[in-house]
C-alpha positions as CSV (number, residue, x, y, z in Angstrom):
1,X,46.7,71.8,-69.7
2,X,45.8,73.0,-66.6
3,X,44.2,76.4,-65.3
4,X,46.6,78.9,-64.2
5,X,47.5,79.1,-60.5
6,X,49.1,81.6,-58.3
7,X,53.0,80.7,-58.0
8,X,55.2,79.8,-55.3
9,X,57.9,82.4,-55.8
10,X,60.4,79.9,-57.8
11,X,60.2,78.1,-60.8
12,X,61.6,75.0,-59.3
13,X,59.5,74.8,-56.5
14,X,56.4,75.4,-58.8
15,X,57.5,72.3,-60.8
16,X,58.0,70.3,-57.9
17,X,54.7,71.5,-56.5
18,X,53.1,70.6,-59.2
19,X,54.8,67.0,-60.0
20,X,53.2,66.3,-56.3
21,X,49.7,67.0,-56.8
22,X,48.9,66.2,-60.7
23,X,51.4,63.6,-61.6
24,X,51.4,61.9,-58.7
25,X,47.5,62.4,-58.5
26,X,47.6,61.1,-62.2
27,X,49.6,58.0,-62.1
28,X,52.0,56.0,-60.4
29,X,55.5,57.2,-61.2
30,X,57.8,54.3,-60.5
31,X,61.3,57.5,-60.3
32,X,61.8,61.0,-59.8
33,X,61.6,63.1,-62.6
34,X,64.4,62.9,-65.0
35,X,64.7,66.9,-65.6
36,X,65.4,68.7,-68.6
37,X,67.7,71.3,-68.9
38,X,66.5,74.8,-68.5
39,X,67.8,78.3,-69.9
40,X,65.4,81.1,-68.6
41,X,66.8,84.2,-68.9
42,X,64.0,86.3,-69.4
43,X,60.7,86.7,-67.3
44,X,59.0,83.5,-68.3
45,X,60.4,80.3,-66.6
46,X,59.7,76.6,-68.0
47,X,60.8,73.5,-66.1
48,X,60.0,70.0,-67.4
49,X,60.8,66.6,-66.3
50,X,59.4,62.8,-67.0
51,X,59.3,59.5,-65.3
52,X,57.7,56.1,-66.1
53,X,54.4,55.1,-64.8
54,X,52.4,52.3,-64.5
55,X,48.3,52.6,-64.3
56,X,45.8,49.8,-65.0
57,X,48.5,47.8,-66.3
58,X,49.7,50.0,-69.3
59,X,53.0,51.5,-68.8
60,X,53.6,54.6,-70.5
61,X,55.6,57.9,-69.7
62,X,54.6,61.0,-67.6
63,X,55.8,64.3,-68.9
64,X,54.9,68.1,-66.9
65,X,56.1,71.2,-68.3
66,X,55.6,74.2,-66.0
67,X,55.4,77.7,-66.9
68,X,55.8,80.3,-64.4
69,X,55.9,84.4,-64.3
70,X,54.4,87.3,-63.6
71,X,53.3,85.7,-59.7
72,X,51.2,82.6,-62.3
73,X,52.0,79.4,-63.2
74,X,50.9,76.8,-65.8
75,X,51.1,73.1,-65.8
76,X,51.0,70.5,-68.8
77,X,51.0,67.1,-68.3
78,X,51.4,64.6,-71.2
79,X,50.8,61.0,-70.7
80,X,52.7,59.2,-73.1
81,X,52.4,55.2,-74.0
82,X,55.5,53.9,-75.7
83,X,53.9,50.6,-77.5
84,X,52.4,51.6,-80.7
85,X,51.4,49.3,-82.9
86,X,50.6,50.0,-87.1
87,X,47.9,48.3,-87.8
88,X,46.8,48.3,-91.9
């Protein structure tokens, strides 16, 4: 989680914003964002979207959520690695 910012006016162009400078400053995402669908019909707006990266070797998934309203924004990123193992 990240420490609120001043927004750009649209929730969409927050997201973007943000999937610029943290994700890509993060790891390297190998797509776009595959976006989720939003319904924002009150004064908070959330977009999220997620793509596969590769760092170090270790391939995993990148996921931001953005939060925007009242002239703020907040970003979450969550760095997912799909190979788990269970070891006893």
């Amino acid at each position: 989680m990240f420490k609120s910012i001043p927004d750009l006016g649209d929730a969409n162009a927050n997201f973007n914003a943000a999937w610029q400078t943290i994700v890509k400053d993060a790891v390297n995402v190998s797509t776009a964002p595959q976006m989720q669908p939003s319904d924002n019909p009150e004064d908070w707006k959330v977009e999220m979207g997620s793509a596969p990266f590769e760092k170090d070797g270790a391939k995993g998934v990148a996921v931001l959520v953005t939060i925007s309203g009242y002239g703020k924004m907040v970003n979450v990123l969550v760095l997912t690695n799909p190979k788990h193992t269970n070891k006893p």
